[in-house]
N, C-alpha and C positions, 0 to 999 in steps of 0.2 A: 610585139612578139607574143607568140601564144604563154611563152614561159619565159619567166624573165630570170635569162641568167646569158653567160656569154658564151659565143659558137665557136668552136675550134674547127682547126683547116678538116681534120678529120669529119667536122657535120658539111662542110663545104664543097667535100667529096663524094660523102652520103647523098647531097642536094643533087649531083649532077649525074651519078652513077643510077641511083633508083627513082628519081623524080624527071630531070628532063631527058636524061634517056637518047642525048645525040651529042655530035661534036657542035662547037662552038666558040666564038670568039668572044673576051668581054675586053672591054676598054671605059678606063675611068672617064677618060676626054668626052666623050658620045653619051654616059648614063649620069654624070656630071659629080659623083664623087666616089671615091677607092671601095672598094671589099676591104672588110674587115675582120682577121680571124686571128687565134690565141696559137702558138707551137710551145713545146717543152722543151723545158731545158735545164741545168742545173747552175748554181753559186755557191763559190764556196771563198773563205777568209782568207788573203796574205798574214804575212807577219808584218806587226803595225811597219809605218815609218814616224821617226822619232819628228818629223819634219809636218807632220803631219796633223798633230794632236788635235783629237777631238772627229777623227775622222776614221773609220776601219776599212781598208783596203779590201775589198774583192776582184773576184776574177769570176767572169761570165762565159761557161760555154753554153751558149743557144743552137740555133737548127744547123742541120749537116748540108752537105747538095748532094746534087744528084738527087738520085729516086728514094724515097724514103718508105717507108713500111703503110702511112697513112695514104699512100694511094697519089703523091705531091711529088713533084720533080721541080729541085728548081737546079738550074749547071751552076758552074763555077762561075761563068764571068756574069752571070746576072747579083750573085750573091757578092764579086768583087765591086760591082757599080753600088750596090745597097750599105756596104759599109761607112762609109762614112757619115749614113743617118743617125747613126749610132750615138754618134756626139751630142752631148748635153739633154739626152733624154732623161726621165725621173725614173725613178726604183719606187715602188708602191710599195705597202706591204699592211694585212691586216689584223694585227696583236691580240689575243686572248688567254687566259689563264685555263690552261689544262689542271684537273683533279680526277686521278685514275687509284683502283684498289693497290695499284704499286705504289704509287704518290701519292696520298691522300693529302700533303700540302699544295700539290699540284707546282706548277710551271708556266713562265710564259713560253706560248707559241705563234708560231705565224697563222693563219687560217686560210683564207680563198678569195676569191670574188664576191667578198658581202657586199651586200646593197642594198634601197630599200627603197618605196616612192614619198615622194615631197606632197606636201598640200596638194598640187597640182596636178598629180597624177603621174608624174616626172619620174623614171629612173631615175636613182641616186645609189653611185659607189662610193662606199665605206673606206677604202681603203686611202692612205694618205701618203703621200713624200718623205721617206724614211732615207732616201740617198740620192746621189744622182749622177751617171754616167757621162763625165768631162769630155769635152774638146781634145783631152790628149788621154782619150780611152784607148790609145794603141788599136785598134780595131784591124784583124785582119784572121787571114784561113790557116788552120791549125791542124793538122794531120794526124790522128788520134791509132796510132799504131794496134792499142788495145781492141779497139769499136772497130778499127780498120774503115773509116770514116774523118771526110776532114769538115770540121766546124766552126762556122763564126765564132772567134772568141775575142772579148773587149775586159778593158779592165774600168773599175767605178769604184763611187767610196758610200759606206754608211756610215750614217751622221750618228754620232755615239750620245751625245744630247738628244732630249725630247720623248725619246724612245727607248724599249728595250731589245730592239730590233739587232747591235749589233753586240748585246749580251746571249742573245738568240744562236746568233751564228757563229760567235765562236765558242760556243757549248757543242753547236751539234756538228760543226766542220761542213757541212755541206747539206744546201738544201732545194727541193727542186723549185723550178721555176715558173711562169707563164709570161712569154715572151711575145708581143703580139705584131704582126704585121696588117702592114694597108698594101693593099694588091692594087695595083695599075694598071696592070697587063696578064690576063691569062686565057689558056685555051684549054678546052677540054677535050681529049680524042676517046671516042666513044666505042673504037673498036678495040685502038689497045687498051683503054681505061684507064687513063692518069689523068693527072691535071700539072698541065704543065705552067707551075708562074714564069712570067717572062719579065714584068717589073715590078718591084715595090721598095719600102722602105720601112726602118722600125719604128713604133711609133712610143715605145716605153719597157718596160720589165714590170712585175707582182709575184714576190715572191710567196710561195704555197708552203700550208705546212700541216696541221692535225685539225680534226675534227674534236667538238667538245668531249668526245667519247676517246680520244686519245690515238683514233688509225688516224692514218695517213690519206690526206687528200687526193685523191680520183682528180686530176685534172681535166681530162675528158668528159664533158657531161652531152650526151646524144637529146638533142629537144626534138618536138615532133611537128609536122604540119612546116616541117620550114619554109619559107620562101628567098630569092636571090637576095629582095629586099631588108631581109632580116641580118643579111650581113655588112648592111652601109653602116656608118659610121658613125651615125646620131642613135643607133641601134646597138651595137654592140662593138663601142670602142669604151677603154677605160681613160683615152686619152686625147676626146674630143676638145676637151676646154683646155689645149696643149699650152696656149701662152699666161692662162691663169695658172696652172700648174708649177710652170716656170719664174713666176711671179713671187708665189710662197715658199718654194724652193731658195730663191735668192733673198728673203727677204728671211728665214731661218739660218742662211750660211753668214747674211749682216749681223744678224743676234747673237749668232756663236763667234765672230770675229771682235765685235764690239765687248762681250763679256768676257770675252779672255784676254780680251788688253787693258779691262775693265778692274779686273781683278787685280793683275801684278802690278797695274801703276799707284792702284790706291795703296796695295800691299806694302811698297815698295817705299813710297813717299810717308805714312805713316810710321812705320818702322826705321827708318830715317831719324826721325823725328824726336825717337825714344832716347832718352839719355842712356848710355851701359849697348846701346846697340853694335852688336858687330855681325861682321859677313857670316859666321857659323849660324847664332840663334837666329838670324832671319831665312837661313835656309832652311832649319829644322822645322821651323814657323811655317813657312809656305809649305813644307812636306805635307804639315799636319793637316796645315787647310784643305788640302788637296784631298787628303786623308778622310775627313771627316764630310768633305762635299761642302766646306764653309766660307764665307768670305770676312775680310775684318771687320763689317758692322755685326756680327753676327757673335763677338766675342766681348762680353760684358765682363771679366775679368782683366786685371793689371797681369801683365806679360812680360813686361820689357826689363824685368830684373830677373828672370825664371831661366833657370839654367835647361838644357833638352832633356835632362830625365825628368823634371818639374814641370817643364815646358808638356810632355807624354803625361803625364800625370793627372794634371791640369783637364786636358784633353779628353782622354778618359773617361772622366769623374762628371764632366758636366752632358760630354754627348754620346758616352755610351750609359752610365748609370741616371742620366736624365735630371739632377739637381747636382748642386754644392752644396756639401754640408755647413752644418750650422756650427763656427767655433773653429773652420778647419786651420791650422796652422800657414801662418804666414811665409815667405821667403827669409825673413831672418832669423826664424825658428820661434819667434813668440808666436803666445795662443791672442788672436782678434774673439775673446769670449763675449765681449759685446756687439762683436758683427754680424747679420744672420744672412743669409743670402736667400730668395726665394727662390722655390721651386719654377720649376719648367716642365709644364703642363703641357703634353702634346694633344690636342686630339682630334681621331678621324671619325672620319664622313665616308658611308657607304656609295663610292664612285658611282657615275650613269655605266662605267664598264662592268663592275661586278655586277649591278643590274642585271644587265644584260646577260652576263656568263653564269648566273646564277638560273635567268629564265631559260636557256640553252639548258645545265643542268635539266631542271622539273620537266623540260620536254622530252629528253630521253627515254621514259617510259611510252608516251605515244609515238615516238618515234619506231621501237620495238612494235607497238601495237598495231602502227598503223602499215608499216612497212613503209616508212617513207624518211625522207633526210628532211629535217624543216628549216630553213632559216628564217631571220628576225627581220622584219623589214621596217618596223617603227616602233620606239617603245615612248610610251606617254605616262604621265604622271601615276595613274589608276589603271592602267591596261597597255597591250601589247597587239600587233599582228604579226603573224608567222606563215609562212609561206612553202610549202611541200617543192624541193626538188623533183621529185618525179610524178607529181600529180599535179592539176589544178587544184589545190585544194587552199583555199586564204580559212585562215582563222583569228577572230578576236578571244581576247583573253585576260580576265582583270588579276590584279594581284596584290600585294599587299606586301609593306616592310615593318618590320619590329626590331627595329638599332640596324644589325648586318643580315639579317634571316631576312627571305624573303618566299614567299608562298602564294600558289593560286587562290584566288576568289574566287568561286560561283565554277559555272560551264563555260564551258568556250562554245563560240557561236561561229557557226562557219558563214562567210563572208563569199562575194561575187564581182566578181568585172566582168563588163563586158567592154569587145572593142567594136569600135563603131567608126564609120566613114565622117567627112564633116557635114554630108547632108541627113546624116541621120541621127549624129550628135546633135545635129539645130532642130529635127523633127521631135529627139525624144526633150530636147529643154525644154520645144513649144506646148508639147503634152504635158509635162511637169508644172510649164505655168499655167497652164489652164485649169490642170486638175487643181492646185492650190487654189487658183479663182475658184474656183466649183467648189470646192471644200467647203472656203468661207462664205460664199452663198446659201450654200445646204445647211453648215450650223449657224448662220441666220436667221435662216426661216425657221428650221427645227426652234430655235429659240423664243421666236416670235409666235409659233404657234403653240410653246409652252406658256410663253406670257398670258397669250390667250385666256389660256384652261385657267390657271392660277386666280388671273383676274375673275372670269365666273364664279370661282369658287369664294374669292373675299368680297363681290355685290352683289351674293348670294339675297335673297330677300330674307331669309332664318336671319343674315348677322347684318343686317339693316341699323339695328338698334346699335352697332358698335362704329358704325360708317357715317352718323351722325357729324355736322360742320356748323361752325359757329359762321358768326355773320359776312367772318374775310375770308372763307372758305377754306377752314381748315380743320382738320379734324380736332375732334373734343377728345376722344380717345386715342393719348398716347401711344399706348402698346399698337393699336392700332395700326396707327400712323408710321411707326416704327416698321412693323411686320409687312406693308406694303413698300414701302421703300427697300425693303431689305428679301422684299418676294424671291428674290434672282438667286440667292443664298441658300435655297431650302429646294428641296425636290416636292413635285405634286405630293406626295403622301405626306411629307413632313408640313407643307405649309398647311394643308386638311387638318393635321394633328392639332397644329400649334389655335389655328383658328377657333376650331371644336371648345380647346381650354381656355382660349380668349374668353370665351361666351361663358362657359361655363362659371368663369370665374367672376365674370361680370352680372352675373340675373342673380347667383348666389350671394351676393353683394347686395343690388339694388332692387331685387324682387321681381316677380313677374309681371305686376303691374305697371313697368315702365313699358313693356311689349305693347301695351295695345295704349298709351298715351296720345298717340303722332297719327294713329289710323281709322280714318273715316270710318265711320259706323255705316255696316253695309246692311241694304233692306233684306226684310224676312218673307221668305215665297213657301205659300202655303203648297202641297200636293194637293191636287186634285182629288177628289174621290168620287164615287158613286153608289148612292143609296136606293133603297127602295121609299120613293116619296111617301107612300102610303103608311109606313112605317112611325109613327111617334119615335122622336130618338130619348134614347134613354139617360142622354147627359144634357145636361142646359147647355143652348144653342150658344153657340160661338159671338154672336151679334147683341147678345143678352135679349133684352123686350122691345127693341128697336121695329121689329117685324113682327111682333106678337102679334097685332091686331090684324093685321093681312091673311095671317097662318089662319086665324079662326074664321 
């Protein structure tokens, strides 16, 4: 997809309305997998069930039938075949700490459709399994007198464990949705201009919430250049990998079922156990645990003589004031002066989530600058990429933590993809390994024809006298010896330099009569000249008296 984020029925509409521009049939059977696209809706809390603990009751109203506003028709009896898809799908949901000038402690909130790419190049959604809509979600059509519209409504649960997801919703009573279907069956009529679905099914729920700047999320996001294929299902479904989904899901409702049968039996058998135990202090006992979020390993004090205001006391002192004091008075009212109890030292670590909602933060100013919405698509140890909602625009960006603070490094560097078919995915690798082959060819050569030069410049005939080898042919002159082995180390100017003082330092040493030791004495050529014969020369002849007697 040009833009990677996910299509609502409304781009689905846009696709057929100003792009293919006729009526039409589609059929998943014939193009061999469903369309895929997002409708709105909202959720909002029941009042718990006591039966239930550990889990927060919602109630989902999703799409209406009939003709909707986005240009989509689905009737009644297609939407009565579609409900019972309903059942056992997952609740997504993507958590972040809002900080607005009203809240400067901030809050958590739900967020959108984050996502980001894998190693591989892979979309990857953020969002994860906060709840999930049972088998007996009551799933049926709901007559909304107000809206004057009747809608799919089903009932699910959020998991109160793992998340704040269902501290979330009963803070705000109600929140909207993204509710996604896979289409089966639809047509497009191009004279009245709807689209009318004729089959599908639900494929999940993500619930929506604020942006880091504290609005309210735009569920609708229009992308451009769409094509048909942009809405299969490896494309823009949050809920392709359905049976892994449902895996994690059930494999979180084992941990919460195990830990809370986990806790009362140990609670239970232990206190048992205590001498002085009766039915009151162990109920006050588990109140407190319950209270404090604690289980009995977690309690290094004697208890099982401690009446309930001692028992609160107790409580208190160690897990909300954070130690036991030193000397504190016993249950029989003596002072333990030689007991001392240590402290409980908690300490945190700047979470990979505050990371993140921190670099969200520092983006807000470009965000303003650039006029664009950006999300986070990977954050790494040293750096981040971020991603323009309504632009192409990727950008890299390094950063930096000091304990909880966290702050940009350097520039951001703006970043590229291209999409590519897979015979020009294999054309462009082919180019990629070859130029690498070519690379290391060229700084080969270039190498070898640095060696070159370097070499002339140290068998220079000037530093001849330093290049000297003894009998096993090896140089006499260490430094020498050294600075050729280690040639590959110095650039042309620098090994010129070092040589220069090689020598220099070597004749100021050993004199200059070593220079001409080792070198054949080469013959002496007179110039020619030409005289006037007649001429007596005025200096004694060169030959001495050898030809005197010839001359006269």
């Amino acid at each position: 997809m040009p833009k990677k984020r996910l299509l609502f029925i409304e781009d689905l509409y846009d696709f057929y309305l100003n792009k293919y521009k006729r009526s039409t049939h589609f059929s998943s059977e014939k193009n061999g997998e469903p369309l895929v696209v997002q409708v709105h809706g909202k959720v909002n809390f029941d009042q718990p069930d006591k039966n239930k603990d550990g889990l927060l009751p919602v109630h989902l109203q999703s799409c209406h039938t009939d003709l909707n506003v986005n240009g989509s028709n689905i009737n009644k009896t297609v939407m009565e075949a579609a409900l019972p898809s309903f059942s056992n799908r997952p609740i997504l949901g993507y958590i972040h700490k809002v900080v607005t000038d009203e809240n400067p402690d901030g809050q958590w909130e739900f967020y959108s459709h984050n996502m980001h790419e894998d190693e591989n190049g892979e979309l990857v959604y953020d969002e994860y399994p906060i709840g999930i809509i049972p088998e007996s979600c009551n799933a049926q059509l709901v007559y909304d007198e107000e809206k004057e519209k009747t809608y799919c409504e089903v009932d699910g649960y959020i998991f109160k464990e793992y998340s704040k997801a269902a501290e979330i919703l009963e803070r705000e009573g109600e929140c909207f949705v993204s509710v996604e279907l896979s289409i089966r069956e639809l047509s497009y009529d191009a004279k009245s201009k709807y689209l009318n679905i004729e089959d599908f099914f639900f494929s999940g729920v993500t619930i929506l919430g604020k942006t880091p700047q504290g609005e309210t999320v735009k569920p609708g996001m229009s992308g451009s250049n769409i094509k048909l294929t942009d809405f299969k299902a490896k494309n823009n479904s949050l809920f392709e990998n359905y049976e892994s989904k449902m895996d994690e899901l059930q494999e979180r409702l084992n941990k919460l079922e195990s830990t809370c049968f986990s806790i009362k039996e140990q609670t239970s058998a232990l206190l048992l156990q205590k001498e002085g135990g009766n039915e009151s202090k162990m109920n006050k006992f588990e109140e407190l645990l319950e209270k404090y979020n604690k289980t009995v390993e977690d309690i290094a004090f004697e208890y099982s003589n401690l009446s309930d205001e001692e028992l609160e006391v107790k409580f208190k002192e160690v897990f909300e004031d954070g130690s036991i004091g030193k000397g504190e008075a016993s249950s029989d009212g003596e002072n333990n002066k030689g007991q001392e109890f240590e402290k409980l030292v908690r300490t945190y670590e700047i979470s990979h989530e505050d990371v993140r909602y921190a670099l969200y933060n520092l983006l807000a100013p470009y965000e303003e600058l650039d006029d664009d919405y950006y999300y986070i698509s990977n954050v790494y140890d040293s750096y981040f990429v971020y991603e323009g909602w309504c632009t192409d625009k990727i950008y890299r960006q390094g950063y930096v933590k000091d304990g909880d603070n966290v702050s940009f490094d350097g520039e951001r560097t703006e970043l590229f993809r291209e999409l590519l078919t897979a015979s020009e995915k294999a054309e462009l690798e082919e180019m990629r390994s070859n130029y690498a082959e070519l690379k290391v060819f060229k700084e080969e050569i270039e190498l070898n024809e640095l060696r070159e030069k370097k070499k002339e410049i140290l068998d220079s005939e000037k530093y001849e006298i330093l290049a000297q080898k003894d009998e096993e042919g090896k140089f006499v002159n260490k430094d020498y010896e050294k600075l050729v082995s280690e040639m590959d180390n110095y650039s042309l100017a620098d090994l010129e330099t070092e040589i220069k003082v090689l020598h220099s330092d070597y004749v100021s040493e050993y004199g200059n009569f070593a220079l001409s030791d080792n070198k054949e004495e080469k013959p002496v050529t007179s110039k020619k000249q030409f005289v006037n014969v007649n001429k007596k020369p005025s200096k004694p002849s060169r030959y001495g008296k050898l030809f005197a007697e010839e001359e006269k």
